[in-house]
VOTIRO-640474 format. One line per field, with one value per residue (C-alpha): residue in three letters; x, y, z; residue number from 0. Coordinates in Angstrom, 3 decimals. Example, Ala and Ser with C-alpha at 12.3 -4.5 7.8 and 13.67 -1.06 7.14 Angstrom:
BEGIN
code = ala ser
xx = 12.300 13.670
yy = -4.500 -1.060
zz = 7.800 7.140
pos = 0 1
//
This chain:
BEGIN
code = unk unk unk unk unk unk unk unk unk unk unk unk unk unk unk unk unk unk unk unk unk unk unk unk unk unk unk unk unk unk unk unk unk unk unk unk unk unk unk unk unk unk unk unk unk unk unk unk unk unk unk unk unk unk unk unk unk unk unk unk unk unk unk unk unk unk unk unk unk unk unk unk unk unk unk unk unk unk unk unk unk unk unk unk unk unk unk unk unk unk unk unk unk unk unk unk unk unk unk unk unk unk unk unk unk unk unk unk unk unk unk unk unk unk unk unk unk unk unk unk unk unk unk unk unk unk unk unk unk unk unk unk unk unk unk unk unk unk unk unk unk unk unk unk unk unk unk unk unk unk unk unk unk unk unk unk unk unk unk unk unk unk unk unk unk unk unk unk unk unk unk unk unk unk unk unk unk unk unk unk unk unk unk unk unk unk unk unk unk unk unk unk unk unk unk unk unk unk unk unk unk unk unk unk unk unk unk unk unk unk unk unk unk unk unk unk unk unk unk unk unk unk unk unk unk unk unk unk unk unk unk unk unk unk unk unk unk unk unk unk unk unk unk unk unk unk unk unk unk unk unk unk unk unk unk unk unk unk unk unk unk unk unk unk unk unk unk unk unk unk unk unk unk unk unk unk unk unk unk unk unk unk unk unk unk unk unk unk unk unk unk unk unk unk unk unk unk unk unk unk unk unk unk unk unk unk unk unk unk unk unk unk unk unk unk unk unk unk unk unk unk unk unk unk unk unk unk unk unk unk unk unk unk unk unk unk unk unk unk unk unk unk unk unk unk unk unk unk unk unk unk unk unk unk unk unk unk unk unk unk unk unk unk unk unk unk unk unk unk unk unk unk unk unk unk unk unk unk unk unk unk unk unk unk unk unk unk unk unk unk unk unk unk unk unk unk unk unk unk unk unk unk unk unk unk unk unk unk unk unk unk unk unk unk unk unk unk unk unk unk unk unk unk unk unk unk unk unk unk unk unk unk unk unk unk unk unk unk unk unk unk unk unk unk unk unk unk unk unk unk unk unk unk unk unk unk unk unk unk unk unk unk unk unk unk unk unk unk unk unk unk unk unk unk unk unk unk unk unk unk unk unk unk unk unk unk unk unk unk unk unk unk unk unk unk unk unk unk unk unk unk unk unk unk unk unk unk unk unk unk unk unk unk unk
xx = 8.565 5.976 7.448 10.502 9.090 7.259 10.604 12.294 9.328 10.185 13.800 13.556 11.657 13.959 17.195 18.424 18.450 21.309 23.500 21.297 18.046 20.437 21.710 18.691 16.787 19.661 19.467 15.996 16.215 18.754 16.554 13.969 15.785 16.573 13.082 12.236 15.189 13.939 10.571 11.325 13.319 10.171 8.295 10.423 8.815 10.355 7.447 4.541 4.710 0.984 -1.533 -4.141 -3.132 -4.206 -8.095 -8.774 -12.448 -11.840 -8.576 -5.769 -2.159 -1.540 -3.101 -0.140 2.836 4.138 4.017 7.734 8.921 13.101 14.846 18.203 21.436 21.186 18.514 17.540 16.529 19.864 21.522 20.769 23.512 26.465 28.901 27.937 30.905 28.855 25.702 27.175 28.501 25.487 23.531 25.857 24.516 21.804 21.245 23.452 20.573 17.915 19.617 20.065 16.414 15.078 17.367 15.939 12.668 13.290 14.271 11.207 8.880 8.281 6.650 4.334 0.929 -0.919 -4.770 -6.036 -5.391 -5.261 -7.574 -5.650 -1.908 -1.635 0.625 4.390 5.081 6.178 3.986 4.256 6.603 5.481 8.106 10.258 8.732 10.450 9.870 10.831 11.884 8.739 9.114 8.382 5.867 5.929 8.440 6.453 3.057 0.384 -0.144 -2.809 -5.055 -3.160 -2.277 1.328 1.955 5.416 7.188 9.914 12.387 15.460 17.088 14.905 15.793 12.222 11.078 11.528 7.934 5.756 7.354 6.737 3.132 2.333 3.432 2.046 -1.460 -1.319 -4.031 -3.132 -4.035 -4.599 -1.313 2.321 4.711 7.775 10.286 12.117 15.660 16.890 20.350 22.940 22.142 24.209 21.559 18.553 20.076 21.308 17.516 15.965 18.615 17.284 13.829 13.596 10.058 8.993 6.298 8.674 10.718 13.548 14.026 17.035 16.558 20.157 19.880 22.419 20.635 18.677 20.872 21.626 18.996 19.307 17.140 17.467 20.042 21.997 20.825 17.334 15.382 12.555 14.046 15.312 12.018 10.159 12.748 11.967 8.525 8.906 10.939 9.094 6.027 7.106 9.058 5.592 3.116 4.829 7.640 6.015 2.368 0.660 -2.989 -2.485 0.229 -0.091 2.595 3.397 6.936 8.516 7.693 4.047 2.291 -0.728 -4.624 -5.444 -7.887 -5.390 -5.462 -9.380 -9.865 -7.592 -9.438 -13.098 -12.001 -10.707 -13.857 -14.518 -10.985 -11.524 -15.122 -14.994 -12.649 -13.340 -11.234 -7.724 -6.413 -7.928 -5.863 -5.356 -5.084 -7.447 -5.573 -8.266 -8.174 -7.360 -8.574 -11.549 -12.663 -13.727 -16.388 -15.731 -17.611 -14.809 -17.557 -17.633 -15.429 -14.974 -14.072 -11.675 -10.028 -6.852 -4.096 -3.778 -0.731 0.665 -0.785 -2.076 -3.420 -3.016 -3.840 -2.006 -4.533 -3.876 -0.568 0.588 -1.322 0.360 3.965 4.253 4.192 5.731 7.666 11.747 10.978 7.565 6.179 2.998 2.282 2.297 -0.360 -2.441 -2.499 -3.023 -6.214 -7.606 -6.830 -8.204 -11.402 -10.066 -10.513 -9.181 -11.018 -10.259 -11.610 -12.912 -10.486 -7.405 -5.716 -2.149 -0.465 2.582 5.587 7.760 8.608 10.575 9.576 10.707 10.936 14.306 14.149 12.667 9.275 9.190 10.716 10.094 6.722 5.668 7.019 8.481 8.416 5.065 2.865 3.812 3.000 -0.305 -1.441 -0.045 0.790 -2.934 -4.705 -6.992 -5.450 -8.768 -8.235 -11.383 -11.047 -13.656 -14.505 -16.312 -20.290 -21.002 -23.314 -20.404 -18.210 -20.973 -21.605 -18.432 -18.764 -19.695 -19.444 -23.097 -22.086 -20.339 -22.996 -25.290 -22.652 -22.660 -26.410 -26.453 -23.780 -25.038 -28.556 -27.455 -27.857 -25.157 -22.790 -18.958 -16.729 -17.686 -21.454 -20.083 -17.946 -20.302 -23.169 -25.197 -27.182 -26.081 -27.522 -26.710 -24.711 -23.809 -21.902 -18.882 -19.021 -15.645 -15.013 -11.200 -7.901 -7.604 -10.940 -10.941 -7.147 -8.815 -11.870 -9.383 -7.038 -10.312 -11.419 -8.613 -8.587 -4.902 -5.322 -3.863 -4.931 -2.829 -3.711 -7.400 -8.221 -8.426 -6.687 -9.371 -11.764 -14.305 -15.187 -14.290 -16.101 -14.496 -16.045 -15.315 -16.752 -16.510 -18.679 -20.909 -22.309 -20.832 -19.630 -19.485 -16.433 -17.977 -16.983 -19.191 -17.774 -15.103 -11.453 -9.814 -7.398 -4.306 -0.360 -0.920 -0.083 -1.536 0.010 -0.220 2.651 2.141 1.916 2.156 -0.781 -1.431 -3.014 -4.722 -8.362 -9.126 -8.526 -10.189 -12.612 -9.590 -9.647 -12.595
yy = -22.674 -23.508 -26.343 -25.069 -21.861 -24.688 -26.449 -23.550 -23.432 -26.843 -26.576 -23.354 -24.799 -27.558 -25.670 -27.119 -24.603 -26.027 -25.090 -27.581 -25.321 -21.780 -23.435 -24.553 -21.366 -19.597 -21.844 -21.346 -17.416 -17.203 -19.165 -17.078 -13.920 -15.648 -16.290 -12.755 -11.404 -13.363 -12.403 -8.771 -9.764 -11.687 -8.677 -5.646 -6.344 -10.223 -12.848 -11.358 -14.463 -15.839 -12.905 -15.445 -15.583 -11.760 -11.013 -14.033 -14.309 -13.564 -15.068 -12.573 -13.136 -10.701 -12.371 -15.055 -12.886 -11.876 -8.233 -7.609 -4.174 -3.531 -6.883 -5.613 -6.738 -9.097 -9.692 -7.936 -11.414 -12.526 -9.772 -11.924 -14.311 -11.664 -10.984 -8.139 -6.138 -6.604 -5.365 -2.276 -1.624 -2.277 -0.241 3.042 2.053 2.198 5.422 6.856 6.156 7.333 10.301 10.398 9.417 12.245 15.366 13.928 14.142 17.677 18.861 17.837 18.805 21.778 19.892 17.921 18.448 18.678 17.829 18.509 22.340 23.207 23.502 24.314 24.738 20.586 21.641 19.792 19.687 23.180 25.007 23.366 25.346 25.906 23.701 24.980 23.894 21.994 23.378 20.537 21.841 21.274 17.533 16.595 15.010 11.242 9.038 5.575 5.407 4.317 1.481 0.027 1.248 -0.607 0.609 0.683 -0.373 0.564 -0.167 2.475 1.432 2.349 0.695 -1.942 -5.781 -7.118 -4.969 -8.838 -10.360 -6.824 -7.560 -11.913 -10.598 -9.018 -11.398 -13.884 -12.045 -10.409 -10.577 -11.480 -8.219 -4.708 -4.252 -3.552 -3.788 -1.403 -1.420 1.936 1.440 4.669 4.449 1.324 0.068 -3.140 -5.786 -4.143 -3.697 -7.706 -8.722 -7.452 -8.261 -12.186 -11.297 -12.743 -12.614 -11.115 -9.322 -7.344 -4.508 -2.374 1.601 3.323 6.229 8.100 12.051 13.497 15.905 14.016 14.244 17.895 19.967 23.618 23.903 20.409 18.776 15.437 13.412 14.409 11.058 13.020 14.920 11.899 10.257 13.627 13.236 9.665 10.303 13.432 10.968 7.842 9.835 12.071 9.374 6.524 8.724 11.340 9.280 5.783 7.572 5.327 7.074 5.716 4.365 3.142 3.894 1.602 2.081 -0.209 -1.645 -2.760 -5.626 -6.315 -7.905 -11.029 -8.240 -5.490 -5.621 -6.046 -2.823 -0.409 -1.475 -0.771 2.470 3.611 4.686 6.830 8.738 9.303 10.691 12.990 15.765 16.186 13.205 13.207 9.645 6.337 4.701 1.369 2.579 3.417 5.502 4.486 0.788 -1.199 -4.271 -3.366 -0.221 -1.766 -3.822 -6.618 -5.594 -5.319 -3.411 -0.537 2.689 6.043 9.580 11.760 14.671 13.883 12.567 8.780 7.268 3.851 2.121 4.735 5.530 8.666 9.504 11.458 14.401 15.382 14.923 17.481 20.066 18.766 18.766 22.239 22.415 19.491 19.575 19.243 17.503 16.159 15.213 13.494 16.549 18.839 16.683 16.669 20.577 20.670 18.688 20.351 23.853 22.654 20.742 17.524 13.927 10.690 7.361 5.195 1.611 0.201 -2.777 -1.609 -3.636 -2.933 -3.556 -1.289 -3.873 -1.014 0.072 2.678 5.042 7.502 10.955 11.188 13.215 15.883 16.317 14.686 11.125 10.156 9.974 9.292 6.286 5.074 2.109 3.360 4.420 1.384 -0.998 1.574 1.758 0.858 -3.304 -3.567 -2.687 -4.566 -6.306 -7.821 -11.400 -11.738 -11.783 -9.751 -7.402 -3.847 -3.255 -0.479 0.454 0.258 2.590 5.111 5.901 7.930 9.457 13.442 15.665 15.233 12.231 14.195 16.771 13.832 12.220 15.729 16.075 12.191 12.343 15.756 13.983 11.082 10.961 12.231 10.407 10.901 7.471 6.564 5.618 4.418 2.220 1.407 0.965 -2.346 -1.659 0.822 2.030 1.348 4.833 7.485 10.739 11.854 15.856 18.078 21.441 21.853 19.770 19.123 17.107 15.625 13.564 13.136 10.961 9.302 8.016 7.136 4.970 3.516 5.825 7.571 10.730 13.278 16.547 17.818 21.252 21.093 17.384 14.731 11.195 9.208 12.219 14.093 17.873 17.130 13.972 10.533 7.172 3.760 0.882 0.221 -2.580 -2.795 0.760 2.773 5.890 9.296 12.049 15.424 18.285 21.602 23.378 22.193 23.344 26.024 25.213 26.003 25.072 23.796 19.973 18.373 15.417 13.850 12.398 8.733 6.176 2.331 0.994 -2.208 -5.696 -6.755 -7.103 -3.933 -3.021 -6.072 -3.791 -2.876 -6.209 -8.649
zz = 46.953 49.828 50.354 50.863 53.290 55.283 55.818 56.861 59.420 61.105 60.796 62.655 65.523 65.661 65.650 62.729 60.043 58.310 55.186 52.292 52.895 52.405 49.464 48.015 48.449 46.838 44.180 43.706 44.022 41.481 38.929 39.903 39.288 35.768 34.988 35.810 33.211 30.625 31.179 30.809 27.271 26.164 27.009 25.603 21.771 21.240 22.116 19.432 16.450 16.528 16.009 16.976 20.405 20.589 22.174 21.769 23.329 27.390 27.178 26.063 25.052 27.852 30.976 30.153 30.103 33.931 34.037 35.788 36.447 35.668 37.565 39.407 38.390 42.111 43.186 47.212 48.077 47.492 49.642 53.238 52.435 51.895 54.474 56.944 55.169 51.970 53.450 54.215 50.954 49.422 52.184 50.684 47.212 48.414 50.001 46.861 44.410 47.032 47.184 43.400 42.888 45.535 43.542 40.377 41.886 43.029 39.706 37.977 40.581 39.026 36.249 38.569 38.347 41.875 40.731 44.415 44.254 40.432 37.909 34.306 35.747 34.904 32.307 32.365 28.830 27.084 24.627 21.083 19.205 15.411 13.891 10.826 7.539 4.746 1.576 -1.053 -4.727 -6.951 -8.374 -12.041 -13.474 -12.331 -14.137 -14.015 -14.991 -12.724 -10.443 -11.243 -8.704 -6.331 -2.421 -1.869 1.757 3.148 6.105 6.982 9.028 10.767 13.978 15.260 13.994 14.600 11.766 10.271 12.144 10.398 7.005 7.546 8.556 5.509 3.087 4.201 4.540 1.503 -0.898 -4.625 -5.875 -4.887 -2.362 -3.102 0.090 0.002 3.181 2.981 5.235 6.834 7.734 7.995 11.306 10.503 12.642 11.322 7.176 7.774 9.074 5.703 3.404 4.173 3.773 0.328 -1.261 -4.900 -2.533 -0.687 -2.696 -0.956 -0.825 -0.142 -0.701 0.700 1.232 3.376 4.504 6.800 9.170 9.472 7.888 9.311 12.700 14.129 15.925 14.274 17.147 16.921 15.987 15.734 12.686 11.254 11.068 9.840 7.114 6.168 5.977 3.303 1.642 1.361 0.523 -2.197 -3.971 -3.645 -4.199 -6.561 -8.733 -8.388 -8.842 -6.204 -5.477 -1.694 0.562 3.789 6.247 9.305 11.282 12.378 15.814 14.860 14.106 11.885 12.174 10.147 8.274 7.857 4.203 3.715 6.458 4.474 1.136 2.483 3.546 0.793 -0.768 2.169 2.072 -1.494 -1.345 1.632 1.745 5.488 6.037 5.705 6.449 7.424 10.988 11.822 15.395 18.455 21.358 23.617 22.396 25.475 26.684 28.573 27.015 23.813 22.586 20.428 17.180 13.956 12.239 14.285 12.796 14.421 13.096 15.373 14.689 16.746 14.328 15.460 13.343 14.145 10.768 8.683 4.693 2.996 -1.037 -3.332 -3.057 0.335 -0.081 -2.209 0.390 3.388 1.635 1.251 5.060 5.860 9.437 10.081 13.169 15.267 12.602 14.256 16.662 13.652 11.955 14.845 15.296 11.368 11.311 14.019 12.414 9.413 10.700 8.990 10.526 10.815 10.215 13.007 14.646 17.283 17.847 16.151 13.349 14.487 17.874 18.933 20.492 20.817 24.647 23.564 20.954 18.843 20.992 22.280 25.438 23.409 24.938 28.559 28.076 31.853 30.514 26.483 25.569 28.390 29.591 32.285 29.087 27.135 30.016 31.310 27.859 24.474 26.117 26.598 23.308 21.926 18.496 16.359 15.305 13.251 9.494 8.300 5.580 6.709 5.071 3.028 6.104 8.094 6.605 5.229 9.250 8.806 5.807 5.512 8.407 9.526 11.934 13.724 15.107 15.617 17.748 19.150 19.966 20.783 23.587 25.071 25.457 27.569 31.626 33.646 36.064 37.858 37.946 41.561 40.198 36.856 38.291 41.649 40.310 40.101 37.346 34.304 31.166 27.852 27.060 29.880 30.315 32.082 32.035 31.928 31.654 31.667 30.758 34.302 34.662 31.219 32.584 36.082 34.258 32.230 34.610 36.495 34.161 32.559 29.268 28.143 30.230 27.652 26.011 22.895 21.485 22.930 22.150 24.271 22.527 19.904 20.807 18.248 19.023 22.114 22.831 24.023 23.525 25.147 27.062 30.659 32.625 29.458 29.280 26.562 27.922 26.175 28.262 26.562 27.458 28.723 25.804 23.870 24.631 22.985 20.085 21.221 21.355 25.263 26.046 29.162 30.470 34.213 36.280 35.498 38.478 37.409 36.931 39.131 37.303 40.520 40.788 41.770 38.099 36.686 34.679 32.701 31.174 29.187
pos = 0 1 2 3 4 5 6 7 8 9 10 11 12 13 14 15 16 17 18 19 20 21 22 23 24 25 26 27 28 29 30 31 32 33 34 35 36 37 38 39 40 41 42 43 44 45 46 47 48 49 50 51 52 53 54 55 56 57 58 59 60 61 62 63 64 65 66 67 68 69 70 71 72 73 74 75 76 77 78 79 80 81 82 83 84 85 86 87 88 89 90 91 92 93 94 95 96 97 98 99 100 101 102 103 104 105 106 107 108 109 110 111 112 113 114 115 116 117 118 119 120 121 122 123 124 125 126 127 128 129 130 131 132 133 134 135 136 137 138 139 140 141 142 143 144 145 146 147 148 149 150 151 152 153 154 155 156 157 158 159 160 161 162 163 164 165 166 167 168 169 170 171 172 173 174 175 176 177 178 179 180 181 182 183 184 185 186 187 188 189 190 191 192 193 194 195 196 197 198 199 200 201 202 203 204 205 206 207 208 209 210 211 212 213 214 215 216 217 218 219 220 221 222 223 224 225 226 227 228 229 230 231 232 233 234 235 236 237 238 239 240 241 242 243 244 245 246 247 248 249 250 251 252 253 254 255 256 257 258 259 260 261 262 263 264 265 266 267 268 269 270 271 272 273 274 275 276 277 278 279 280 281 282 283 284 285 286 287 288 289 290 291 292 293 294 295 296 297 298 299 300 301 302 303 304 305 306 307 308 309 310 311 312 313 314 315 316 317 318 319 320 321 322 323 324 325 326 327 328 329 330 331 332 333 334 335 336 337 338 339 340 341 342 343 344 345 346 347 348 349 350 351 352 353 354 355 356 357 358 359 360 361 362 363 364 365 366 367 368 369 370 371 372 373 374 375 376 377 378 379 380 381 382 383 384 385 386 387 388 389 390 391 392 393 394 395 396 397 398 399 400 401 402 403 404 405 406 407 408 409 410 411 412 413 414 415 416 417 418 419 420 421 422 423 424 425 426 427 428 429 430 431 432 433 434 435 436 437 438 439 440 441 442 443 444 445 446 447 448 449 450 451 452 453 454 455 456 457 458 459 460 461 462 463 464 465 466 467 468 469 470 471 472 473 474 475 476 477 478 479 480 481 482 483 484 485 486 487 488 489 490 491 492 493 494 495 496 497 498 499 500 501 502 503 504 505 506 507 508 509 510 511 512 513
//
């Protein structure tokens, strides 16, 4: 491409800026643009098949794949070698979708949160609405007899095809014993039902289990994914845990990928799900998890009391509680306001053991969809966690450290003890400590410090993401740093989300990355 610029240079000079080089650059633009639409395929949840390549030391599979925004059907550079009459058609195209883009802009500006002049009003999501509860008919008494003590691990999925590299993951990492893998298939998407029909291992046993009304249960709309997948999850658990008697199942959907030691970390936790009755499920999955706000020790477990999903185990014993209340819809911001109600926790890592390769998620323009799940959060956040490739097997010490509810007032006391900084001197500073703090008193400052250092800068019902009482933990420039709040914020119904710019992968955000 220099070469070609530099030519243009002398040809210019000369006068002789002739047809070949407008040819040839056009040439080369439109493979470029090529390149660039490819790129964005590779990207959108298609290029994941060697977990290996994931954190691997300093060198990430990330830092290899070009980061391209949406490509336009022709390219702009392309544009200069239309007829004027072109240009002007395109110049009223144009102004047509800056005008669309400003009224869309209007409309949601009431949403916008202006952080230099408010304190609490950074609200643009509406208040969480109790949802209406299903209340299943009692079931009988199980009709197969125990498993064995094994974990049943189930993949429920629906419409995407790739569900295919999660299912080829676990079968070929799973152990000989202890695991059974179910895929539950809701709905005929005809791709997606063809992909697992070919899937054929002895491992791998498939649920279809058909109820009508899943798709138009009173209170939610037909098109509501959200109430689809609520559905699926009342169903899949009821008929493992309650017909097939499993003690534990393990629920991933079906847009995630797995750690070499995703078996061995659900197994070592087991223990502590079973003996604690503070702690309602074990995750696979830090919220806080990127690259860059992590260290690299596969030891190191957390307990949070902000419902985490993507990759997670629940028994039979806290099952039949939850069922009674189970949600018609949002099923996942229901279980984070009922944990926090309830003082229950989650056991979550440091370096998660699943990755998320799906840009676009499950909420369907229900709650905000300029903003969760689209395609800003995945590439801010969810593209740039942390996947651990190390095959290891968590110590008793290891998973004792979250066990009882005592860790968490000496994580408390611990945090609250620490010297104080803002970002500016955490991330200016030439020399830090080992562990600081980043104070906030309201919802406001708590996003502020997170999109300040890199950290998902949300607040649901009171708790920040990955947070305990409060309290957020991650790594940045080798200090660990503790975001505690003055007091902790009120439970409530209130969701705080920011307007979301792009964030850049230049240097200036290096510490974002190992």
């Amino acid at each position: 491409d220099r070469s070609l610029f530099k030519k243009s240079k002398t040809s210019a000079s000369t006068g002789t800026f002739g047809m070949n080089y407008k040819v040839s650059l056009r040439a080369r633009l439109v493979e470029m643009a090529q390149c660039r639409q490819q790129a964005e395929f590779n990207y959108a949840g298609h290029f994941v098949f060697n977990v290996d390549l994931f954190s691997l030391g300093r060198t990430n599979l990330y830092s290899a794949i070009p980061l391209f925004g949406a490509v336009p059907s022709r390219p702009f550079s392309l544009l200069s070698f239309h007829r004027r009459a072109w240009l002007g058609r395109t110049g009223i195209v144009l102004l047509l979708l800056g005008l669309m883009a400003v009224f869309g802009w209007l409309t949601a500006l009431p949403y916008q949160i202006n952080w230099m002049t408010s304190q609490d009003t950074e609200e643009i999501m509406p208040l969480f609405t109790e949802p209406q509860f299903l209340h299943p008919h009692s079931i009988e008494e199980p009709v197969e007899p125990g498993q064995d003590g094994d974990i049943a691990v189930v993949v429920l999925a629906a419409r995407r095809p790739e569900v295919h590299q999660l299912v080829h993951q676990l079968v070929a990492q799973k152990p000989q014993r202890g695991f059974r893998i179910l895929v539950s298939l809701d709905g005929a998407e005809k791709q997606t039902t063809a992909v697992l029909k070919q899937i054929e291992s002895p491992e791998v046993r498939l649920l279809r289990l058909t109820d009508d009304k899943s798709r138009s249960f009173t209170g939610s709309s037909s098109s509501d994914s959200y109430a689809k997948i609520s559905r699926h999850y009342l169903r899949v658990l009821d008929h493992v845990l309650m017909k097939l008697n499993f003690s534990h199942v393990v629920l991933l959907e079906d847009d995630l990928l797995i750690a070499p030691d995703f078996y061995q970390y659900f197994r070592s936790l087991r223990r502590a799900l079973d003996t604690d009755e503070s702690i309602f499920c074990v995750s696979a999955w830090n919220d806080n998890g990127q690259i860059g706000l992590v260290t690299k020790d596969p030891q190191l477990l957390h307990r949070t009391d902000f419902f985490p999903g993507l990759g997670w185990m629940i028994n039979q014993r806290y099952w039949l509680r939850v069922r009674k209340v189970w949600p018609k819809t949002q099923y996942d911001d229901f279980l984070r306001l009922y944990m926090l109600k309830n003082g229950l926790v989650c056991v979550r890592p440091e370096l998660s053991r699943t990755f998320n390769i799906g840009r676009n998620g499950g909420r369907n323009c229900q709650l905000s969809s300029s903003y969760t799940y689209s395609s800003k959060f995945y590439h801010n956040y969810l593209s740039r966690m942390a996947l651990n490739r190390f095959n290891v097997t968590l110590t008793k010490s290891a998973v004792d450290k979250v066990i009882g509810r005592s860790a968490d007032q000496e994580l408390d006391k611990f945090a609250r003890s620490l010297p104080a900084m803002n970002v500016s001197q955490l991330l200016s500073s030439s020399r830090l400590p080992s562990a600081v703090r980043l104070r906030y008193a309201t919802a406001g400052e708590f996003i502020t410090l997170a999109l300040g250092i890199g950290a998902i800068p949300e607040v649901w019902f009171g708790a920040p993401r990955a947070s305990i009482l409060g309290i957020s933990t991650v790594s940045v420039r080798g200090s660990r740093v503790y975001i505690v709040p003055d007091r902790r914020l009120p439970i409530n119904k209130k969701i705080f989300i920011p307007t979301m710019p792009l964030l850049s992968t230049s240097k200036s955000r290096s510490f974002l990355f190992f």
